[in-house]
VEXROTOR-65298 format. One record per residue (C-alpha): residue in one letter; x, y negated, z negated; residue number from 1. Coordinates in nm, 3 decimals, always signed. Layout:
N
<"A" <X Y Z> NUM> ...
END
This chain:
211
<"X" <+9.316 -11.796 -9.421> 1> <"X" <+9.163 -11.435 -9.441> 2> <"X" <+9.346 -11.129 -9.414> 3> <"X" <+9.287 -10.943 -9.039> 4> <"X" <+9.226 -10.542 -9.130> 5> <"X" <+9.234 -10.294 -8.796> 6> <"X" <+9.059 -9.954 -8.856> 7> <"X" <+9.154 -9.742 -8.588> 8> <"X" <+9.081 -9.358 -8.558> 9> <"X" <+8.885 -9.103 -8.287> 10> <"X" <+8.543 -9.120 -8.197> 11> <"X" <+8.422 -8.902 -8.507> 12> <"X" <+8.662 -9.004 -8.710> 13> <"X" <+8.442 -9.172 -8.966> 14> <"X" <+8.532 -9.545 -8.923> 15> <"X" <+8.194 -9.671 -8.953> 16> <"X" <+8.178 -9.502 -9.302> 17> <"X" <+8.464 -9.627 -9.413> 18> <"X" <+8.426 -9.981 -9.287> 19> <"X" <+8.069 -9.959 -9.517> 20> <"X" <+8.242 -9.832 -9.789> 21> <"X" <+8.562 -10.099 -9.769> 22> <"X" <+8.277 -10.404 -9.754> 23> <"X" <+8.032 -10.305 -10.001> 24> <"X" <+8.385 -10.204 -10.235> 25> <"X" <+8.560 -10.619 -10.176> 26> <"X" <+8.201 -10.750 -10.164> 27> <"X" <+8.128 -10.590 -10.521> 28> <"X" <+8.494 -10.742 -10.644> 29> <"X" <+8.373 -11.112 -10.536> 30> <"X" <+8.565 -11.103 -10.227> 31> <"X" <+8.427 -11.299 -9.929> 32> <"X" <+8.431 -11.020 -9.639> 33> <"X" <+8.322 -10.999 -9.260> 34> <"X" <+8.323 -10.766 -9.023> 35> <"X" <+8.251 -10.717 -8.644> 36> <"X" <+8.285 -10.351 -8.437> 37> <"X" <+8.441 -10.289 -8.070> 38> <"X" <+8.312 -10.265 -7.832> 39> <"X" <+8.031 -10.500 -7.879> 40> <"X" <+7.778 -10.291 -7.698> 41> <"X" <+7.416 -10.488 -7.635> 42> <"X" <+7.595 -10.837 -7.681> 43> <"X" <+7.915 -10.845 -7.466> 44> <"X" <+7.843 -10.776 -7.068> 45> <"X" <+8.242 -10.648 -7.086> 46> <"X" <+8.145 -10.367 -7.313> 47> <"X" <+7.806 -10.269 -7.180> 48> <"X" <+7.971 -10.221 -6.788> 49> <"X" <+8.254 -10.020 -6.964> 50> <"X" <+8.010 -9.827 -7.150> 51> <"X" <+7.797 -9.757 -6.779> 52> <"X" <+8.126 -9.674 -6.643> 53> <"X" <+8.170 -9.383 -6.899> 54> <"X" <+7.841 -9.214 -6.853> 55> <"X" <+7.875 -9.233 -6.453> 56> <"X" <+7.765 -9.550 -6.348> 57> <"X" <+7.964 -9.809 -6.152> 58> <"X" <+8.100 -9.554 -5.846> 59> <"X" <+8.452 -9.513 -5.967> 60> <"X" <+8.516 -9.757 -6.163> 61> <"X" <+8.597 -9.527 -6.489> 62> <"X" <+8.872 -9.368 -6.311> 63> <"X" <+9.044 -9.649 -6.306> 64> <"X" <+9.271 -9.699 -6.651> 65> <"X" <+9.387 -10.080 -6.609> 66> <"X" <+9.002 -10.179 -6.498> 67> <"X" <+8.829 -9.965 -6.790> 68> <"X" <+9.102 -10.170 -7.051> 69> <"X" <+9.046 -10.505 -6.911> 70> <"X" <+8.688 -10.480 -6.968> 71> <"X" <+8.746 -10.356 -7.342> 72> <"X" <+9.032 -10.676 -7.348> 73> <"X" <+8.764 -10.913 -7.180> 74> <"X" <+8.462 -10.801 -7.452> 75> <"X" <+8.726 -10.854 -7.724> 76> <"X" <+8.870 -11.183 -7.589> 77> <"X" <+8.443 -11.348 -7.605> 78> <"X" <+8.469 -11.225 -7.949> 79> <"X" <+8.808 -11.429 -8.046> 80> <"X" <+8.668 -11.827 -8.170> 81> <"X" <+8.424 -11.608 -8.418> 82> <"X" <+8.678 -11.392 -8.507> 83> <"X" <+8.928 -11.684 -8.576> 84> <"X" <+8.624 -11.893 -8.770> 85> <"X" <+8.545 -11.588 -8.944> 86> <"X" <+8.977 -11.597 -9.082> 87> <"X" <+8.904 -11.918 -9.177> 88> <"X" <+8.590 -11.849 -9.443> 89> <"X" <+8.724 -11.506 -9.570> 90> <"X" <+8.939 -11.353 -9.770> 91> <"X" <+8.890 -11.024 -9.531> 92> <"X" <+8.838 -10.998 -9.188> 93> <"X" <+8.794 -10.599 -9.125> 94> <"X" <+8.791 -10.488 -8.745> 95> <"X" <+8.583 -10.152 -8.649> 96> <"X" <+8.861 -10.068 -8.330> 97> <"X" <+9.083 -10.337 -8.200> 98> <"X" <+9.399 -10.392 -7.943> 99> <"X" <+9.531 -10.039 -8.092> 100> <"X" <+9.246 -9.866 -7.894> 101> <"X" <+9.316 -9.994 -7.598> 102> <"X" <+9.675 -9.900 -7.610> 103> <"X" <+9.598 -9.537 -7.760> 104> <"X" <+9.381 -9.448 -7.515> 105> <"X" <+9.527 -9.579 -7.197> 106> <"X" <+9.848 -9.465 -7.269> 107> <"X" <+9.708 -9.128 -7.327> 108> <"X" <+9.497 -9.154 -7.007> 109> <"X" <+9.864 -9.207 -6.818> 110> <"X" <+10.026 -8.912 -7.017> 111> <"X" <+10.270 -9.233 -7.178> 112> <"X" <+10.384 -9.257 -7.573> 113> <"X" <+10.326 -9.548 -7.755> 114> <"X" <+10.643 -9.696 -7.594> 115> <"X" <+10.533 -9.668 -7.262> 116> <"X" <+10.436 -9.946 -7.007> 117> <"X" <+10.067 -9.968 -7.036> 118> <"X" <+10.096 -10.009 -7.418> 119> <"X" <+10.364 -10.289 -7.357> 120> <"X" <+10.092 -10.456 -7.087> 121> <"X" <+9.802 -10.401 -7.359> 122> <"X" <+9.995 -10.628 -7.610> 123> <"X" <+10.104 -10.860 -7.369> 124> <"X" <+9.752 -10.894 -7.237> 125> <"X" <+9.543 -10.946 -7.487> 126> <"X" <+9.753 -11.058 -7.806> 127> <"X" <+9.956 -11.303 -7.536> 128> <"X" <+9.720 -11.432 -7.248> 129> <"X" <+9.386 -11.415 -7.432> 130> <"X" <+9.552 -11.505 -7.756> 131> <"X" <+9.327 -11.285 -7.991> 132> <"X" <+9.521 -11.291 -8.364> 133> <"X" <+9.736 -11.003 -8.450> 134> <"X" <+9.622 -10.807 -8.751> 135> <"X" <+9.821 -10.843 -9.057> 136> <"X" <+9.772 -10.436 -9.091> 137> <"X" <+9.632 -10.147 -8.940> 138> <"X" <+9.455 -9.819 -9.096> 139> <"X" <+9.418 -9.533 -8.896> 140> <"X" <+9.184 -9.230 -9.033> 141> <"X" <+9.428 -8.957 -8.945> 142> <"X" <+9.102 -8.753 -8.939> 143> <"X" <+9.200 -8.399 -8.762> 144> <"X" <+9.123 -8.448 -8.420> 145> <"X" <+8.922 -8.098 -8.372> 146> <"X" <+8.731 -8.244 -8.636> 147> <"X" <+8.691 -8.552 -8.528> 148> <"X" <+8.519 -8.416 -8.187> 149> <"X" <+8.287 -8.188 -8.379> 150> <"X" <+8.131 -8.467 -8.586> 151> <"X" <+8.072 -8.651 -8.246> 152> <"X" <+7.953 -8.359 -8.100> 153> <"X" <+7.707 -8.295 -8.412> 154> <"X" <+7.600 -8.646 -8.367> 155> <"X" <+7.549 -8.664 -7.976> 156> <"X" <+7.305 -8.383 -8.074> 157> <"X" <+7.088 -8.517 -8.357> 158> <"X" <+7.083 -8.865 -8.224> 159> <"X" <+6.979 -8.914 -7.794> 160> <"X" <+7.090 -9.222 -7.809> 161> <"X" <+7.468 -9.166 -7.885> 162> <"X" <+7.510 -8.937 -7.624> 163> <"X" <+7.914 -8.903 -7.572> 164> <"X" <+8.080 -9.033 -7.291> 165> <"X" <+8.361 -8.948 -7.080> 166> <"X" <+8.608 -9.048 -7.296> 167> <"X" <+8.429 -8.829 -7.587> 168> <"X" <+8.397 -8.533 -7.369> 169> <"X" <+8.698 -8.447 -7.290> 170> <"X" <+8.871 -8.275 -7.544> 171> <"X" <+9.214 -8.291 -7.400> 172> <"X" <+9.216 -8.665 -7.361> 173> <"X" <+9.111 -8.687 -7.750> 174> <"X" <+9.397 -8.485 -7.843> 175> <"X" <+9.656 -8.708 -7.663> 176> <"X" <+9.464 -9.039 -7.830> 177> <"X" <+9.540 -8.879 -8.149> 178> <"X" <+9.901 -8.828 -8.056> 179> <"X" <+9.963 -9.219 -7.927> 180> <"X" <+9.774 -9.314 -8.258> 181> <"X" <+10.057 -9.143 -8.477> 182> <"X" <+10.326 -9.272 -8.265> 183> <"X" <+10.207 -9.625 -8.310> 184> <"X" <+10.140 -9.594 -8.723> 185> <"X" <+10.471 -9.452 -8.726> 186> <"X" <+10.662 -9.765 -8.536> 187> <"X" <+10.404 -10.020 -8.694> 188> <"X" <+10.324 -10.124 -8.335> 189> <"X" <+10.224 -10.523 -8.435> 190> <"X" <+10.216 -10.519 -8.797> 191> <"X" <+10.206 -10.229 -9.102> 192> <"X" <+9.997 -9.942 -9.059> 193> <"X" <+9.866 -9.702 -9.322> 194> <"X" <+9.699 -9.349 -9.222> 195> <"X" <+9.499 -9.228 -9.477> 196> <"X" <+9.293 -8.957 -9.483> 197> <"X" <+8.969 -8.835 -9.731> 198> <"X" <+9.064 -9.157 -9.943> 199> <"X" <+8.958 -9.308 -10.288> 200> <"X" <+8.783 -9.599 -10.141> 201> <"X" <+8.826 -9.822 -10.483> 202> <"X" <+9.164 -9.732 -10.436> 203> <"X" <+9.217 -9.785 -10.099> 204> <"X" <+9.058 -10.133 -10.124> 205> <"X" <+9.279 -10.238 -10.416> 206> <"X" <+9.567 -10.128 -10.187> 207> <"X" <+9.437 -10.299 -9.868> 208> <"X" <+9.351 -10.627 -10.017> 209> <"X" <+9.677 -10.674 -10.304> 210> <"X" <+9.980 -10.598 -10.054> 211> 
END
């Protein structure tokens, strides 16, 4: 059975790079490694309404905080047998966003800390009745959030199709993601988390995949 790796962090944050830089690093070592990214936008229905719902579509659907995380919970939930097969023929299963986003941002959307209701109703939801595995760690890029929002800013602009969405544009709402994300690396909401920043990534792999 693989190990399940969460990377968690802002939009801007630089999770994609990292996730690149974590595979090609285990997959160089002789490790057997997969990897799948949330929301699964163009494959899961779940993700692509959400993703309407953020740049205006769907009447008022996106003001709605429980409706906007079931979808996310639903798109991960199709995604759970090839997640599970994927334990089962790897040493390293590594997670672009997971459960953790769902509870950082709604929680944030509410104004609640990571102890708060919806984050309780997040875990119960999708780790309990759609029974998606809990990760055996979590790694948040505790990228500055100002900084964060420029590089999605400065990619929204060189790239039409990544256009930000509600979520992205609203600076406030970032800020208040960021917080929840601390709170929960500091309790180890579900398993260990590590926050790293501008990491070695040889080093950070050796870490990741010897604890």
């Amino acid at each position: 059975m693989g190990q399940l790796i969460a990377v968690e962090g802002l939009d801007g944050a630089g999770k994609n790079t990292l996730v690149t830089a974590l595979v090609d690093q285990w997959q160089r070592s002789g490790l057997r490694v997969w990897t799948i990214t949330f929301p699964r936008y163009g494959e899961s229905l779940h993700a692509d309404i959400a993703a309407e719902a953020l740049h205006g579509g769907h009447g008022d659907l996106a003001d709605s905080v429980y409706g906007m995380a079931l979808l996310f919970a639903l798109d991960r939930a199709g995604a759970n047998a090839e997640i599970r097969a994927a334990l089962a023929a790897h040493d390293i299963v590594l997670l672009d966003r997971y459960v953790a986003s769902n509870a950082a941002y709604n929680a944030a959307r509410l104004g609640q800390d990571a102890d708060g209701e919806v984050v309780r109703w997040v875990a119960d939801l999708e780790f309990g009745r759609l029974g998606l595995p809990v990760p055996d760690r979590h790694l948040l890029l505790g990228v500055p959030a100002e900084v964060a929002m420029d590089r999605a800013a400065r990619r929204a602009e060189s790239d039409a199709s990544r256009t930000r969405d509600r979520y992205e544009r609203d600076h406030d709402l970032q800020h208040r993601v960021d917080a929840v994300y601390h709170q929960l690396a500091q309790s180890n909401w579900m398993s260990d988390w590590m926050v790293t920043g501008d990491a070695d990534i040889t080093e950070l792999a050796v870490h990741l995949s010897t604890e």
